[in-house]
C-alpha atoms as an extended CHARMM CRD file, in Angstrom:
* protein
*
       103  EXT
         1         1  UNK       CA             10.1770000000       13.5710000000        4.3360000000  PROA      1               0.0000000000
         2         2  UNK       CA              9.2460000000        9.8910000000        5.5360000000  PROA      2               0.0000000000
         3         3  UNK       CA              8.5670000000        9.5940000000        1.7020000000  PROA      3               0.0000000000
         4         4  UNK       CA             12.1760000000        9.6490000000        0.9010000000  PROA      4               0.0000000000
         5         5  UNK       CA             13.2740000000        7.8610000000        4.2600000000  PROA      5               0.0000000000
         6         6  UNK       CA             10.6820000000        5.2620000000        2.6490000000  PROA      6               0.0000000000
         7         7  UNK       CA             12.4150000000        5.1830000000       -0.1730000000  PROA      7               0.0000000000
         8         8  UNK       CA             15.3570000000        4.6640000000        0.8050000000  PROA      8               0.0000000000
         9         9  UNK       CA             14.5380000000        1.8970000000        2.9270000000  PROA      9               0.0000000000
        10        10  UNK       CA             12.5590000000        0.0550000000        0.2490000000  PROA      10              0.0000000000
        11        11  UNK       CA             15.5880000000       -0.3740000000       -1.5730000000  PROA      11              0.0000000000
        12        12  UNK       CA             17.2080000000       -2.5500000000        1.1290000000  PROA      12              0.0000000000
        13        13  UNK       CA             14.1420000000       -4.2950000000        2.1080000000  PROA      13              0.0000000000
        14        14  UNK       CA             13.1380000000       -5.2890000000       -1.2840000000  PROA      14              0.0000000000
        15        15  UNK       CA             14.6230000000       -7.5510000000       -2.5920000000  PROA      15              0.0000000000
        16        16  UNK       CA             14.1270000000       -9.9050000000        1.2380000000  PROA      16              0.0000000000
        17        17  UNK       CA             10.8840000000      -10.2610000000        0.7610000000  PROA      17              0.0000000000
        18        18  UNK       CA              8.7120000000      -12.1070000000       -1.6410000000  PROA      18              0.0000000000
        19        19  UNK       CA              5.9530000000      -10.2490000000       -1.0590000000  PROA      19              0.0000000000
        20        20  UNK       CA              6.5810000000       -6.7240000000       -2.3060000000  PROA      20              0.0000000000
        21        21  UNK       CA              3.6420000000       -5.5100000000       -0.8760000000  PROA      21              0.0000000000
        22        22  UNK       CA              4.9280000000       -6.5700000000        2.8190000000  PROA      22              0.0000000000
        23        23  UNK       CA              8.0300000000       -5.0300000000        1.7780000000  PROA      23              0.0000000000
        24        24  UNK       CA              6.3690000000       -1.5390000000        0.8880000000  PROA      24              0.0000000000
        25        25  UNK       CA              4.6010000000       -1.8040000000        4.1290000000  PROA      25              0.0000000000
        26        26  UNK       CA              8.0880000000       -2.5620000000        6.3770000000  PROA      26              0.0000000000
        27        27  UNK       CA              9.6890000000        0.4200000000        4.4600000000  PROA      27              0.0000000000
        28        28  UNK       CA              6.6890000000        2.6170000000        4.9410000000  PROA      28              0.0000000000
        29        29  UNK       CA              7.2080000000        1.7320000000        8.7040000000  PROA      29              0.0000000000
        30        30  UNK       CA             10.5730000000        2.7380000000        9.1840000000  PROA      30              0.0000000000
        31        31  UNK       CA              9.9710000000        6.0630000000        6.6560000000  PROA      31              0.0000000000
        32        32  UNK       CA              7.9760000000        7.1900000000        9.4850000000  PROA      32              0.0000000000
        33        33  UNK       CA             10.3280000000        6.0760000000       12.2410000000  PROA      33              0.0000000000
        34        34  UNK       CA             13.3340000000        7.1780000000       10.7250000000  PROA      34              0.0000000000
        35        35  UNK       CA             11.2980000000       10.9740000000       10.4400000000  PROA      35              0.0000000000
        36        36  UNK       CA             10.3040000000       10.6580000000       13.9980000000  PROA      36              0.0000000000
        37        37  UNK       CA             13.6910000000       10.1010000000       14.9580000000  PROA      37              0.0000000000
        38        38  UNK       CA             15.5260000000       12.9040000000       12.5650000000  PROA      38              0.0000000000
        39        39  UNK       CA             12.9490000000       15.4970000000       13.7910000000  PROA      39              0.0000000000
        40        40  UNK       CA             12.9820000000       14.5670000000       17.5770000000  PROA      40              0.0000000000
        41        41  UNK       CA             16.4440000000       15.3260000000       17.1900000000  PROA      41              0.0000000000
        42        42  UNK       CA             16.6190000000       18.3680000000       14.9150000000  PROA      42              0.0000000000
        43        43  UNK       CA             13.8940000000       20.3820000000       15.9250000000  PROA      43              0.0000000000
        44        44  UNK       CA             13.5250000000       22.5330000000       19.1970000000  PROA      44              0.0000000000
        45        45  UNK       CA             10.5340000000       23.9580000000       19.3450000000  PROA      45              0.0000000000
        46        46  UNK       CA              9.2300000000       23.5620000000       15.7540000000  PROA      46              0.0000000000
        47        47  UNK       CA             12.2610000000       25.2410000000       14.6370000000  PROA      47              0.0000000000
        48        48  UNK       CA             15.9250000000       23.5550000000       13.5400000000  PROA      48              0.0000000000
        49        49  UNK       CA             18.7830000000       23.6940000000       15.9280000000  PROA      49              0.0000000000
        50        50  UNK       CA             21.2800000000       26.5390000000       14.4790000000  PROA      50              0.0000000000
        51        51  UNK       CA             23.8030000000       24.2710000000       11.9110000000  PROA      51              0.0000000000
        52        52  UNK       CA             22.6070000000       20.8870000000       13.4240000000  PROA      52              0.0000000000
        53        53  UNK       CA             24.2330000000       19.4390000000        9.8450000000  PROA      53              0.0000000000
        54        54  UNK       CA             27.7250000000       20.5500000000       11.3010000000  PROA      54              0.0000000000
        55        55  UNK       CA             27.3480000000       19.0170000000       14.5470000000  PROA      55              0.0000000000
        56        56  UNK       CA             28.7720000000       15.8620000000       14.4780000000  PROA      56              0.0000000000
        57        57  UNK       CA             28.0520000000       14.8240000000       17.6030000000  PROA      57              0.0000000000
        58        58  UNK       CA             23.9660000000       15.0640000000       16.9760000000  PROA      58              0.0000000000
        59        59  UNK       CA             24.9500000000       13.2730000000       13.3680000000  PROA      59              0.0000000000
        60        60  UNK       CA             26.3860000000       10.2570000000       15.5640000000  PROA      60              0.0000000000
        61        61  UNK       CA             23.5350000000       10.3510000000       17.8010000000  PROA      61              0.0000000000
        62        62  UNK       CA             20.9240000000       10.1730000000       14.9960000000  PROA      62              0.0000000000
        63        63  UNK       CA             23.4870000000        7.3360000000       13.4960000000  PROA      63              0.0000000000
        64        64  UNK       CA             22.8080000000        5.2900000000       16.5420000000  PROA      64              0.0000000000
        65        65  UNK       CA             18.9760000000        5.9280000000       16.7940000000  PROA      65              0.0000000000
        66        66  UNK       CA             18.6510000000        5.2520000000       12.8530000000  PROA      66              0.0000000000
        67        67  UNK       CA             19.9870000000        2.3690000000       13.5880000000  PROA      67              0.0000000000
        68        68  UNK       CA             18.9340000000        0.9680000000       16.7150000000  PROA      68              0.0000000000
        69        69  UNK       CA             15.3470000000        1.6770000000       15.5820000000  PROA      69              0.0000000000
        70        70  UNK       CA             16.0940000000       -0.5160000000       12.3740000000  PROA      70              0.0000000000
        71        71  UNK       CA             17.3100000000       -3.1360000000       13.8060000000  PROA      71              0.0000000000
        72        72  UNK       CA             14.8030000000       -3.5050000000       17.0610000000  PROA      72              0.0000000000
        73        73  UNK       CA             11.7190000000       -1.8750000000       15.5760000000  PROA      73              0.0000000000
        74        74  UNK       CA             11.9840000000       -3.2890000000       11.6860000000  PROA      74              0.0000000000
        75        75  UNK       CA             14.6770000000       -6.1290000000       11.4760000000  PROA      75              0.0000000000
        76        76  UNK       CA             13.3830000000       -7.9450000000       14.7530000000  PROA      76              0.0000000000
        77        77  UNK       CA              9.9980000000       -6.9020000000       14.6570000000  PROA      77              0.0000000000
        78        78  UNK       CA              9.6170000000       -8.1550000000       10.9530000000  PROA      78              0.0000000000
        79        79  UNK       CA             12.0650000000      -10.7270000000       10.1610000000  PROA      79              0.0000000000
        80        80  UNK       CA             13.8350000000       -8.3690000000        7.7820000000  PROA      80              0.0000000000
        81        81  UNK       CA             17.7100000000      -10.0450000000        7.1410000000  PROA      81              0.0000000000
        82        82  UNK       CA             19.2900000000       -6.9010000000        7.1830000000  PROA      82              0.0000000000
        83        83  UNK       CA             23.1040000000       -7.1230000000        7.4400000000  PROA      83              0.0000000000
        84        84  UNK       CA             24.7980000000       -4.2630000000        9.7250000000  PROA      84              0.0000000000
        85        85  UNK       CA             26.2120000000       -2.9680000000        6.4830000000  PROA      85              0.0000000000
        86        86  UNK       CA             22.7470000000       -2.4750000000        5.2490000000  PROA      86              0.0000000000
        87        87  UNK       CA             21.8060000000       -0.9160000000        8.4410000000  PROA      87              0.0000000000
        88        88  UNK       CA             24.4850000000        1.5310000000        8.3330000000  PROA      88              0.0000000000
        89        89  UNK       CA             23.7720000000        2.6040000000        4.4140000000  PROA      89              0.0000000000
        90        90  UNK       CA             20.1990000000        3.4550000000        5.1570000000  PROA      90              0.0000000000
        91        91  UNK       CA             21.2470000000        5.3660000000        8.0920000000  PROA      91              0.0000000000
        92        92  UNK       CA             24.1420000000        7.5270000000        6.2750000000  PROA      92              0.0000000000
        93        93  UNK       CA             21.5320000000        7.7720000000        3.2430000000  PROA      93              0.0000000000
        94        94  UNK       CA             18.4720000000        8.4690000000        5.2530000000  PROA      94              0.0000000000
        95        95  UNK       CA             20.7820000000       11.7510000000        7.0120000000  PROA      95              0.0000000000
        96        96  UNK       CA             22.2970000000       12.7520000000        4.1940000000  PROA      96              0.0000000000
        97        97  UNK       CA             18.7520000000       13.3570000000        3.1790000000  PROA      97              0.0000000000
        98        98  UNK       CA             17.8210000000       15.2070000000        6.0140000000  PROA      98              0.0000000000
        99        99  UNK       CA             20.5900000000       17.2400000000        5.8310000000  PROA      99              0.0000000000
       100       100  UNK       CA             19.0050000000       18.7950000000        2.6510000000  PROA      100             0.0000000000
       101       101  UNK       CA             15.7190000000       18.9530000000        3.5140000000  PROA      101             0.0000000000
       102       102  UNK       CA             15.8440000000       19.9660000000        7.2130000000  PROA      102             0.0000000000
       103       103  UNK       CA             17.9640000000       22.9880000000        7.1250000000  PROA      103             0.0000000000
């Protein structure tokens, strides 16, 4: 799964960088975060909480995590310019994803 959280992300995070190595190495970064986060809040006990993909309150808590982690752990950390707007699309991408291949 961090795979296509990875790529996802590496087609924000492209085009900032002039280095596309650095970029594959920022989105590679936050395809593993963005798991972390999507199966810290999924899973209970190695198994998926019944319907999570209905829930919307656990979708708008893993909206804010996606997030938060982008823009402290990937934006800040690496000087990424990504506009809220970006930050938002990888997040509703990046669960939409999930959605299909956590159930």
């Amino acid at each position: 799964m961090a795979q296509a959280f990875y790529g996802i992300t590496f087609e924000s995070v492209k085009s900032k960088f002039g280095d596309e190595g650095h970029a594959r190495f920022v989105a590679a970064e936050a395809g593993g975060g963005i798991d972390d986060i999507v199966q810290q809040l999924v899973f209970d006990n190695g198994k998926p909480k019944v319907e999570w993909w209905d829930k919307s309150d656990l979708i708008g808590q893993m909206e804010i995590a996606i997030g938060d982690y982008l823009m402290d752990d990937i934006r800040d950390k690496y000087g990424v310019s990504l506009s809220f707007g970006d930050i938002d699309d990888i997040a509703a991408r990046s669960i939409e994803v999930a959605k299909l291949r956590y159930r």
